[in-house]
N, C-alpha and C positions, 0 to 999 in steps of 0.2 A: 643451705646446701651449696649454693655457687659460691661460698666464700670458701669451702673447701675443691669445687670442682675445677673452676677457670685456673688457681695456679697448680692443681697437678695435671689437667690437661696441657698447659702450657710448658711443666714438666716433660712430659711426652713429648710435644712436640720436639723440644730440643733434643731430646735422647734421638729422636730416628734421624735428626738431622747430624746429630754426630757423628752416629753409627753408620749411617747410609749403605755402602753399601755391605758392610759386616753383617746387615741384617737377611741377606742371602743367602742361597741353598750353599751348604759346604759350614767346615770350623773357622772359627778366628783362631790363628794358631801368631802368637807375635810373642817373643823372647822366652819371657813364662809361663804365659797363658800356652799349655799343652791340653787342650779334649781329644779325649776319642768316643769315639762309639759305645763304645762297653769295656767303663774299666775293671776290671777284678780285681777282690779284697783280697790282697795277697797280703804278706808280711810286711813288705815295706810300707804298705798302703798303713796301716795301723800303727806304724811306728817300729815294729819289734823288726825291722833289718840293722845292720851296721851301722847305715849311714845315719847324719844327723836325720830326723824327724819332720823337716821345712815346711812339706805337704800336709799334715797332722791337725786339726782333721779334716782338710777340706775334703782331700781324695777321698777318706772313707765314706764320706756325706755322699760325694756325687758317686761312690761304685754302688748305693745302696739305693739312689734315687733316678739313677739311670735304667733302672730296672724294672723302672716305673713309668717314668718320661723318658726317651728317648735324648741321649747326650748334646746331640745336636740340636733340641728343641730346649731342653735345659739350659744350653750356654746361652741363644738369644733369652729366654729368661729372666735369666743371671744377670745380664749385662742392661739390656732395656729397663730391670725392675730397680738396679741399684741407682739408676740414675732419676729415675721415676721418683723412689723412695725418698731419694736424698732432699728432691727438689719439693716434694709433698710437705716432708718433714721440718725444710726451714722455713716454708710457710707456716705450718702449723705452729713451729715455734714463735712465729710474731705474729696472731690470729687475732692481735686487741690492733694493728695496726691496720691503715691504708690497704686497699686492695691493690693501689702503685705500689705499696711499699711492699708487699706479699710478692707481687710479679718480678720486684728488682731481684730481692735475696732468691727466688730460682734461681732466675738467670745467674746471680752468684753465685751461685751453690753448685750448679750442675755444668756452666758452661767455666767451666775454672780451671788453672794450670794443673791442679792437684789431680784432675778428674783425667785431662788427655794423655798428662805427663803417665799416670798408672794405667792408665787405658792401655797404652801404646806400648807400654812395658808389660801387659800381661798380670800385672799383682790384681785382678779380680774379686779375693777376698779382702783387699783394702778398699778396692771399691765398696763395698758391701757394708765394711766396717766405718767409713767414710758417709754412706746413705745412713745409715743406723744411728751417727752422733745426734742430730738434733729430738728424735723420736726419744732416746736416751737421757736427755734432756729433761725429757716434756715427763719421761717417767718418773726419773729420781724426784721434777717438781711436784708432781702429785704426792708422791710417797713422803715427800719433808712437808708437806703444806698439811699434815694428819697433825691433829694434839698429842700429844707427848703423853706418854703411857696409855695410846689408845692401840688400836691392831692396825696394824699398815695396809694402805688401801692401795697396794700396785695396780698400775692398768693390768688388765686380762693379757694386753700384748706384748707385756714389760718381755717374759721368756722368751717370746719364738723372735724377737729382736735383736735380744741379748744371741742371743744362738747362731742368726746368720751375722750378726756383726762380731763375730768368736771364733771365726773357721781358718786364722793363722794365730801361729804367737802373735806378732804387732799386734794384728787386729782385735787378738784379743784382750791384750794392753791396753789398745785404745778405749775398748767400748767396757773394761771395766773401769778403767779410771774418769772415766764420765760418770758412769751410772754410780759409781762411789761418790765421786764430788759433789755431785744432786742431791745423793737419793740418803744419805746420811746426816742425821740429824743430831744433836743430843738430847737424851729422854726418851729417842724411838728404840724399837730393840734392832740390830742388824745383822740379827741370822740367817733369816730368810734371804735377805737381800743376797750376805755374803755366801752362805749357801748355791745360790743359786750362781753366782759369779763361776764360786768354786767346781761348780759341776761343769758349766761349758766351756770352761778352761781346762777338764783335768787331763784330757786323754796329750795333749801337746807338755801338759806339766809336769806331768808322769816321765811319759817316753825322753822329754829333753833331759830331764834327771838321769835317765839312765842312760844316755851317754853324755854325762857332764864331763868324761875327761875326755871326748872329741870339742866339745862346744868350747873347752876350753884353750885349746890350740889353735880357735880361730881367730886372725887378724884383718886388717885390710880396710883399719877406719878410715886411714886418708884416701883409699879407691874409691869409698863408696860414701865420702862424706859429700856435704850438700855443695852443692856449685852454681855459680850464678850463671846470671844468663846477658842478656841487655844490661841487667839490674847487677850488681853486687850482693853474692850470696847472701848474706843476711836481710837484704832487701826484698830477693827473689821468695825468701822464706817466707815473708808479710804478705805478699800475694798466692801464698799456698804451691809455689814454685821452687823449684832448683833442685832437681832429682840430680843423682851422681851420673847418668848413663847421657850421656849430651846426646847422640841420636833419636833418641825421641823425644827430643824437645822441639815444639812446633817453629816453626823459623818466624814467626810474628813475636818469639818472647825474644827471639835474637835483634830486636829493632826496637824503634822508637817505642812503638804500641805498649812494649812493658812497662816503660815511663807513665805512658798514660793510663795503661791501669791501676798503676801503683798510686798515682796521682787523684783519680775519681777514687779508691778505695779509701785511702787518708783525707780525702773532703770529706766524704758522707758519712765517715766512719766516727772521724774528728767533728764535723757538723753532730751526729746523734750520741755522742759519750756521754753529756754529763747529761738529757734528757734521759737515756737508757741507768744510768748507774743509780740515780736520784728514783726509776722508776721498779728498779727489780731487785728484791729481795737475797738475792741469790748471785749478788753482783760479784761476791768476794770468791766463791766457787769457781765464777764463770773464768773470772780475770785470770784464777788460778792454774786453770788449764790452760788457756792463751798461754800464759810466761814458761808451763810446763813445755808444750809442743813446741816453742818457738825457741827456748834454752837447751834443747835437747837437739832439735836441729842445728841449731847453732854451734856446740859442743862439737862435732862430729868434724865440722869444718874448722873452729878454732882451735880444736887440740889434738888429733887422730893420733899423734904420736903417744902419749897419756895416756890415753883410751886402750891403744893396742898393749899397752904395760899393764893396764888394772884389769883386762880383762885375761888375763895368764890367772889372775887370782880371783877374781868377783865373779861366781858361773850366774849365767844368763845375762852378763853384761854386751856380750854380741849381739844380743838380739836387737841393739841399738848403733849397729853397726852401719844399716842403713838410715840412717837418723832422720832423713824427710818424709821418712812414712809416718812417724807419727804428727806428721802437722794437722791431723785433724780437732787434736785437741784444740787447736785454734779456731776451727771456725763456729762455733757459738757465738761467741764473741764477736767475729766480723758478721754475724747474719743479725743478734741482735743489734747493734751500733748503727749498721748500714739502714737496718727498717727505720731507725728511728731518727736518723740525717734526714734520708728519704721524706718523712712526714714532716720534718722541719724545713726540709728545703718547699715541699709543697707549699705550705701556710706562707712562707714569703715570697712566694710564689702568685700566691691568690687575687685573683682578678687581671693578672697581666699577660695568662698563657691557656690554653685552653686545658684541663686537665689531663684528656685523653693523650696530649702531644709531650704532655711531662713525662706519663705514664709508658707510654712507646719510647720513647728516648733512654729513659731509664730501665726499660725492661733487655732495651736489644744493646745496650751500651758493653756489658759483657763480650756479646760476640762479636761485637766490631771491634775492640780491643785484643780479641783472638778467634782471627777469621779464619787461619787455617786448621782448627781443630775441628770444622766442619768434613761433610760427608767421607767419615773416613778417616779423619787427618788426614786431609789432604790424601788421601791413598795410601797412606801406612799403613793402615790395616786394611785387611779386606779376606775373605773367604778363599776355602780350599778343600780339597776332596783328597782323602787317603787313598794311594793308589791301589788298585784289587790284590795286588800279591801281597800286600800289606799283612790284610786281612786271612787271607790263606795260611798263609806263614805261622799268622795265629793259631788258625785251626789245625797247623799239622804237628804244632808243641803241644795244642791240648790234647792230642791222642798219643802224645809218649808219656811212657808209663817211668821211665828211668827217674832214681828220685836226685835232685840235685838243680840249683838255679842255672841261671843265665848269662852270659856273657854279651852286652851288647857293642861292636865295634861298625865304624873306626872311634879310637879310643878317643873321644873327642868331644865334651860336655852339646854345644850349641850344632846345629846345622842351617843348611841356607837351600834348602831341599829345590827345584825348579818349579814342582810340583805348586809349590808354595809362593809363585811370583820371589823366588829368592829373598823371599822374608825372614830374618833372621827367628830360627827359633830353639828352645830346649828340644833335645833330640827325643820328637815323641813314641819313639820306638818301645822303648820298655814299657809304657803305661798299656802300649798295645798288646803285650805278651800276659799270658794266664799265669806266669811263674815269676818269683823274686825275681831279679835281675841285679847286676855288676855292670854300672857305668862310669865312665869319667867323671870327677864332681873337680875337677879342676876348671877354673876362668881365667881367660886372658883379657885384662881389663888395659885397654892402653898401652899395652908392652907392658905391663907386669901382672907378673901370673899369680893367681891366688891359689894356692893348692886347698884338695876338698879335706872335709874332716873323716871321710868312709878311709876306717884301717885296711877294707880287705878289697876298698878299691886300692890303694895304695899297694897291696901285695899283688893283688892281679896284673900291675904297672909291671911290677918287676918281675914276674910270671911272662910277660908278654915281650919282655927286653931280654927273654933267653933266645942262643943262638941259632933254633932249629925248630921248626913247626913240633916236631913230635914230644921233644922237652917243654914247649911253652903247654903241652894239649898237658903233657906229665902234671905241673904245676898248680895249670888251672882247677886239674879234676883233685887234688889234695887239698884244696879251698873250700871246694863242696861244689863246684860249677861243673855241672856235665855237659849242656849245650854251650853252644857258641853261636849266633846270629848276626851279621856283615851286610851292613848295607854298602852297596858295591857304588852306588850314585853318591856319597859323600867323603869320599875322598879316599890315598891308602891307607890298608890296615891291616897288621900283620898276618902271616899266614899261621893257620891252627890246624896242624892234622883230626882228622873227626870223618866220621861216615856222615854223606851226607842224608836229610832227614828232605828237607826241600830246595829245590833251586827255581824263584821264580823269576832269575835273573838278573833282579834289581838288589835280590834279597839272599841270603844264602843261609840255611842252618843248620847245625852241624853235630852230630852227636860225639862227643869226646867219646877215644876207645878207654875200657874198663870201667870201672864205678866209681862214681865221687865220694871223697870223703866225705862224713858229718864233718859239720861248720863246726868251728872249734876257735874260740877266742872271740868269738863275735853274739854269740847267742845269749838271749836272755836269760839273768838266773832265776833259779824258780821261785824264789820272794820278790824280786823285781815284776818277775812274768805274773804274779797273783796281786801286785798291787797295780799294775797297770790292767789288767782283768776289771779291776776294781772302778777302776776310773772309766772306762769304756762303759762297764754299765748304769755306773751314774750320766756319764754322759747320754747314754740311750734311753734314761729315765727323764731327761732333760727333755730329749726330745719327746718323748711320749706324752710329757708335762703340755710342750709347746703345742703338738698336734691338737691335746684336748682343747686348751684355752683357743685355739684359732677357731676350729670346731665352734664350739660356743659362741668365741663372736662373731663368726657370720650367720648363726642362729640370729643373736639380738639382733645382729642387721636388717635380714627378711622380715623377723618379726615386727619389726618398730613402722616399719611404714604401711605395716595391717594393722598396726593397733591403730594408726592415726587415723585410716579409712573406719573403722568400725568405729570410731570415737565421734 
């Protein structure tokens, strides 16, 4: 039992030490990372709005689970558990090694540029899908390690895995091209497996299908390709580093220190290669994700001009647009290689050092090479409380009966709220509203602007650059928008003739005069709308799947240590 308990306690530990004070009353609200309180399963949440689907499914997971837990209780959850998990899981992946060598790969695992760099940027369900790889792993191994033409023997946990490491495209990328590379064999059958892939993928496979001609007018690989840091991008990439957004990259990878991790990563990595390759079955798999994750990062940065041409014609090829999210394909690879340096540097080690002081050196070596990804990052992130007319505001749209979406302004995708120690975030406004909503999905990345792929944002642009409040209120309500809602604290925003519905000041909303049109040009067709139907309830069947199997195994848990006492 303590060969599983010390390195996921030592897990924990570094989670609240990263987290510090994120783990306080209030949300983490930092770029993407948007919570609220209680979100509502509205149109967009599900996919079937205009815009691309990005959210899909994470949001409809947590408007169904907040209703149960409490949003606020969820996000510390979410955040403690992925890091927990990740760090559980690369132990468990090298469970024949050293118990040094279990404490290293946490500390690799959890205390890593991959981990602060998406922390700090808010991608959450990358986290998630990131904790999931190595568990992922340990499933596909079991399920290839069965005789050929026998019934496949998944763990009980393989689904509810596969599920919370599925709750973005990437992430869902990720965690099934893992669980593929393992978990398929030849002479096993792979329906079930692919089955199951296909269900917790379908409601984001679905919905991205149906707006395959926005996804395909997006560009902006060179914005968002990988960039280095201390290190040369491709370097940065070996250390699970070099996200495109430089602000939240911790300022120890901007220094020496990135040398020196790169440097102890390629010792103990290059020290355990040919011990680890000589030792596992599944080497050619493993290797194969490494060269995938770290080719694909790479691409983004070596050719964005390319990229932006093949993807006008290859649909889903954006979704690699931010191309260092998939470096998790890579760390199987550095978690096995590093265990098994680890235990080679031990043995010649042996009788010269005490072990406990190998074992301490190599555990905290991690966080001294990135010290300010502690409490906080350094104070990047940290908690905040939605101000009270927020929430009112909410409640005074859920008692209009007028049918027709939302307008959210200033027209302006991010804010930098005060509220929010001027934290830069997506503007959480809409997710707070009970009704679809119309927001900017344009970015200004560096002086150049990415425009969004939402057509009927794009048309409310030009609704809102007519000359005269009462023409822009005409426009908007021909779109299908009847309210309009103006946060007055984020900067200006044009005026909208409307009655108004609430003024809490900070807050304003406004009922356009007359009735809005139906939505017209942007709505689902009704064979689109029955096959994404369709995928939502496989996906809910997915989960149903997962609740039972969890159910069950923490049955066998309780039970197993009453059968010992009776035995």
């Amino acid at each position: 039992m303590s060969e599983r308990v010390v390195p996921t306690l030592w897990a924990g530990v570094l989670a609240v030490l990263m987290l510090g004070p994120a783990l306080g009353a209030g949300f983490v609200l930092s770029y993407d990372m948007v919570w609220v309180p209680d979100l509502a399963l509205t149109r967009d949440v599900l996919g079937l709005g205009s815009g691309l689907p990005r959210a899909v499914p994470s949001d409809a997971v947590i408007a169904v689970l907040d209703e149960v837990v409490p949003g606020l209780v969820l996000q510390k959850l979410v955040l403690v558990g992925a890091m927990v998990l990740a760090g559980a899981g690369a132990a468990e992946l090298v469970r024949d090694r050293s118990l040094t060598a279990r404490l290293a790969v946490v500390s690799l695992t959890v205390w890593s540029a991959y981990v602060a760099e998406r922390l700090w940027m808010g991608h959450w369900p990358m986290l998630l899908a990131y904790a999931a790889v190595p568990w992922l792993v340990l499933a596909g191994r079991r399920r290839a390690a069965g005789q050929p033409g026998t019934v496949e023997r998944s763990p009980v946990w393989l689904l509810p895995v596969l599920l919370i490491g599925s709750l973005s495209a990437s992430a869902g990328i990720v965690s099934a091209a893992v669980v593929l590379a393992t978990g398929l064999r030849r002479g096993r059958r792979p329906i079930r497996l692919l089955a199951m892939v296909a269900a917790v993928n379908a409601p984001w496979l679905v919905t991205g299908l149906a707006h395959a001609t926005e996804a395909a007018s997006a560009t902006g690989f060179d914005v968002f390709a990988l960039r280095g840091d201390a290190l040369p991008a491709p370097l940065a990439a070996l250390t699970l580093g070099g996200i495109w957004n430089t602000s939240v990259v911790p300022a120890s990878r901007e220094s020496w220190l990135a040398w020196v991790a790169l440097a102890l990563l390629v010792a103990l990595g290059g020290t355990g290669i040919r011990r680890w390759w000589t030792a596992d079955s599944q080497r050619t798999a493993i290797l194969a994700l490494w060269i995938a994750g770290l080719v694909i990062a790479v691409a983004g940065w070596a050719a964005p001009e390319a990229l932006d041409t093949l993807a006008q014609h290859i649909p889903g090829l954006a979704l690699l647009r931010d191309s260092s999210r998939l470096l998790p394909l890579c760390l199987p690879l550095l978690v096995l290689t590093v265990a098994a340096g680890v235990d080679a540097l031990r043995e010649r080690l042996r009788g010269t050092a005490p072990r406990w002081a190998a074992a301490v050196v190599l555990a905290l070596a991690p966080v001294a090479v990135l010290p300010d990804a502690a409490w906080g990052l350094a104070g990047g992130i940290g908690t905040a409380d939605y101000p009270t007319s927020w929430q009112q505001a909410g409640a005074a749209l859920a008692e209009e009966t007028a049918p027709g979406d939302v307008l959210v302004l200033p027209w302006s995708a991010y804010r930098a709220p005060a509220w929010n120690d001027h934290r830069p975030v997506l503007d959480p406004l809409p997710r707070m509203l009970p009704r679809a909503s119309v927001a900017n999905g344009d970015l200004v990345i560096g002086g150049t602007e990415i425009e969004g792929e939402d057509p009927r944002a794009a048309a409310a642009a030009e609704a809102l650059a007519a000359p005269d409040p009462e023409t822009r209120a005409t426009e908007l309500s021909r779109l299908g928008i009847a309210y309009v809602i103006t946060d007055r604290t984020a900067g200006e925003a044009p005026q909208v003739a409307g009655e108004t519905v609430h003024d809490g000041g900070d807050l304003l909303l406004q009922r356009l005069p007359g009735e809005a049109s139906a939505v017209t040009g942007y709505e689902t067709g009704p064979v689109a709308l029955a096959v994404v139907i369709v995928a939502w309830v496989a996906y809910g069947l997915a989960w149903l799947g997962a609740t039972t199997s969890t159910v069950l195994l923490l049955i066998s848990i309780v039970r197993r240590p009453a059968a010992k006492v009776r035995g």
